[in-house]
C-alpha positions in Angstrom: 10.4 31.3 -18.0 9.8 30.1 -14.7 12.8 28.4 -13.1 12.7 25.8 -9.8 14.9 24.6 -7.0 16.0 20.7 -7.2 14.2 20.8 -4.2 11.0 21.9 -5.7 11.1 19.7 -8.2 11.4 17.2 -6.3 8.5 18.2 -3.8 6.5 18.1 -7.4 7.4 14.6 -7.8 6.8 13.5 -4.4 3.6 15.0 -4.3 2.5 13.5 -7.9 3.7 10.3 -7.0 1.9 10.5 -3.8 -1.6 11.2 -4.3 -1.9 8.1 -7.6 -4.3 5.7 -5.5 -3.8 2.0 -5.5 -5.3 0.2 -8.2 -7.1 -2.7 -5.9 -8.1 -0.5 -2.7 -8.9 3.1 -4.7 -9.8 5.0 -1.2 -5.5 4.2 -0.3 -3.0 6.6 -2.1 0.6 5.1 -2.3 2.1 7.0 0.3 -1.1 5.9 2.2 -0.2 2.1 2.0 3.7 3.1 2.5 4.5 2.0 -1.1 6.3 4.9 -2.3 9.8 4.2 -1.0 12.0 7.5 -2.7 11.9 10.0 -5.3 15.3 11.6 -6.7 15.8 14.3 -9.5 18.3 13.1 -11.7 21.3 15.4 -12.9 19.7 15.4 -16.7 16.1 16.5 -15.2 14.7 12.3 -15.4 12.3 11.8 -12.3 13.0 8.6 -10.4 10.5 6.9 -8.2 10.9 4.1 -6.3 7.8 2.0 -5.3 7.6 -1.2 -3.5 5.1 -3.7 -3.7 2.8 -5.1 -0.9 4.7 -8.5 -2.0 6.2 -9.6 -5.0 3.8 -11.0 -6.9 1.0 -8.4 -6.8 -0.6 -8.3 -9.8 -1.4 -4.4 -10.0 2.1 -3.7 -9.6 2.3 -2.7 -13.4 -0.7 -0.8 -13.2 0.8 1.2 -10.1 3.9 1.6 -12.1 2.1 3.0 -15.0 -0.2 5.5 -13.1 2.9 6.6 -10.8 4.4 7.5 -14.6 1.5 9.0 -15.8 1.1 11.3 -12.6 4.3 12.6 -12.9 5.0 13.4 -16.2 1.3 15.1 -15.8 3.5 17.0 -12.8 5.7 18.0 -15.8 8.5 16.0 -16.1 9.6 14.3 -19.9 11.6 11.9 -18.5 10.7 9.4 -15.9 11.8 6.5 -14.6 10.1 4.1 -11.9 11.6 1.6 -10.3 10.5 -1.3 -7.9 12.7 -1.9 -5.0 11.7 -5.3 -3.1 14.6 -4.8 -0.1 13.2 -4.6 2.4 9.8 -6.0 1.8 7.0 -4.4 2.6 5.2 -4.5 5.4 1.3 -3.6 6.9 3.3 -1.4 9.4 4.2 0.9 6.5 0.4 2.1 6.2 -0.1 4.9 7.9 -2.6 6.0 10.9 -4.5 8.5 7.8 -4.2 4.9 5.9 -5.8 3.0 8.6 -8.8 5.4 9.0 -9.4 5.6 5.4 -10.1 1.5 5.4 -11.8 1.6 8.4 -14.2 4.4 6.7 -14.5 2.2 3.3 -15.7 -1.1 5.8 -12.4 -2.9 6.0 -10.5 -4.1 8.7 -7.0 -2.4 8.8 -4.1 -4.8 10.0 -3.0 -5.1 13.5 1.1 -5.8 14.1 3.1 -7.0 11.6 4.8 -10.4 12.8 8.5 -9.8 13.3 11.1 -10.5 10.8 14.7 -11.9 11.7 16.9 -10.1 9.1 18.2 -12.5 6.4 15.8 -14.5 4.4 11.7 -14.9 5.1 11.2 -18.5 6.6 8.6 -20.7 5.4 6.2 -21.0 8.4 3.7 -23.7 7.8 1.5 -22.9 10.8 -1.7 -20.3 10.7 -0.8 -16.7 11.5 -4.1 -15.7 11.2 -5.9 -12.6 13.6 -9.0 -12.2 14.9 -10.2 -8.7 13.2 -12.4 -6.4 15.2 -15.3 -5.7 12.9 -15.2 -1.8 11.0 -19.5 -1.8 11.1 -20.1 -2.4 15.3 -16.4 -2.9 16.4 -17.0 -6.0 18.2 -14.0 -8.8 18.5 -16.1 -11.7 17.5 -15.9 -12.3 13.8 -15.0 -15.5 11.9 -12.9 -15.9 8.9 -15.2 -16.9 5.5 -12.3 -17.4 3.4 -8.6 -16.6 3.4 -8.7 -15.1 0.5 -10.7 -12.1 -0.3 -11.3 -10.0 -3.6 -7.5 -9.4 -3.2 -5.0 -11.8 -2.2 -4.1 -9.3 0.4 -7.4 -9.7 2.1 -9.3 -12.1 4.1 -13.0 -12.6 4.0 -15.2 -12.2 7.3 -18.4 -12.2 9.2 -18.9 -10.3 12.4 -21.0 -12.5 14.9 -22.4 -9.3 16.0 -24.3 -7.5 13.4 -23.6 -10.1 11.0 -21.9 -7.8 8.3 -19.6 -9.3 6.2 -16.4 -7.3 5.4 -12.5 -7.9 4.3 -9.3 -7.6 6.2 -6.3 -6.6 5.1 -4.1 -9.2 6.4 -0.5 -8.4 8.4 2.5 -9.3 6.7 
């Protein structure tokens, strides 16, 4: 019998956890997007990951809860536990520059700047905070929003007034 280090075992978990790709843009893993927050190895042997969502309401939140357990007990851990941590919220800034290039390769426009937070609660800002997205096809700054709402509601819908290729955004927040 094979034995492993804590830290091992947690490396395991980390890397399982890692690699399960996001249910609504498949080319992003969760450590891609910045989602995976944590993982811990329990006294008893239970693998604990901690996710957070691009906002609270996502809908594939279960679904990345369910693959993130699937992955790791495929890692081979029994017992595992995943939790959703919504302090602080996520943010665009958490995708990483590997993150950023892999939407840029899949024809969507990654996210500029996040807006600033103040700490303490989110305030309801009633005026547009949209950006001008650079277009992924030509790269040219003169595109025009479709629809605020994409395929996701993460994502904003887009024409470049270049080429005239239509493509998403994933919007700052």
């Amino acid at each position: 019998m094979v034995t492993t280090t804590r830290q091992e075992q947690h490396e395991r978990v980390w890397r399982a956890a890692a690699a399960v790709t996001d249910p609504e843009l498949p080319m992003l893993t969760l450590a891609d997007l910045g989602i995976l927050r944590r993982v811990e190895i329990g006294d008893e042997g239970t693998a604990r990951v901690w996710i957070t969502p691009t906002y609270s309401g996502c809908p594939a939140l279960a679904e990345m809860r369910a693959d993130v357990d699937r992955a790791v007990r495929a890692a081979g851990f029994d017992q595992v536990r995943v939790h959703t941590e919504l302090s602080p919220p996520w943010s665009t800034d958490w995708i990483t520059d590997e993150g950023r290039r892999k939407l840029l390769e899949n024809g969507i426009s990654p996210p500029g700047a996040a807006p600033k937070r103040a700490d303490g609660p989110v305030p309801l800002t009633l005026l547009p905070t949209r950006t001008v997205p650079r277009c992924p096809q030509c790269g040219s700054g003169q595109t025009e929003e479709l629809s605020r709402f994409g395929a996701t509601s993460c994502k904003s819908l887009h024409r470049c007034q270049s080429c005239l290729e239509p493509f998403e955004h994933v919007k700052e927040i």
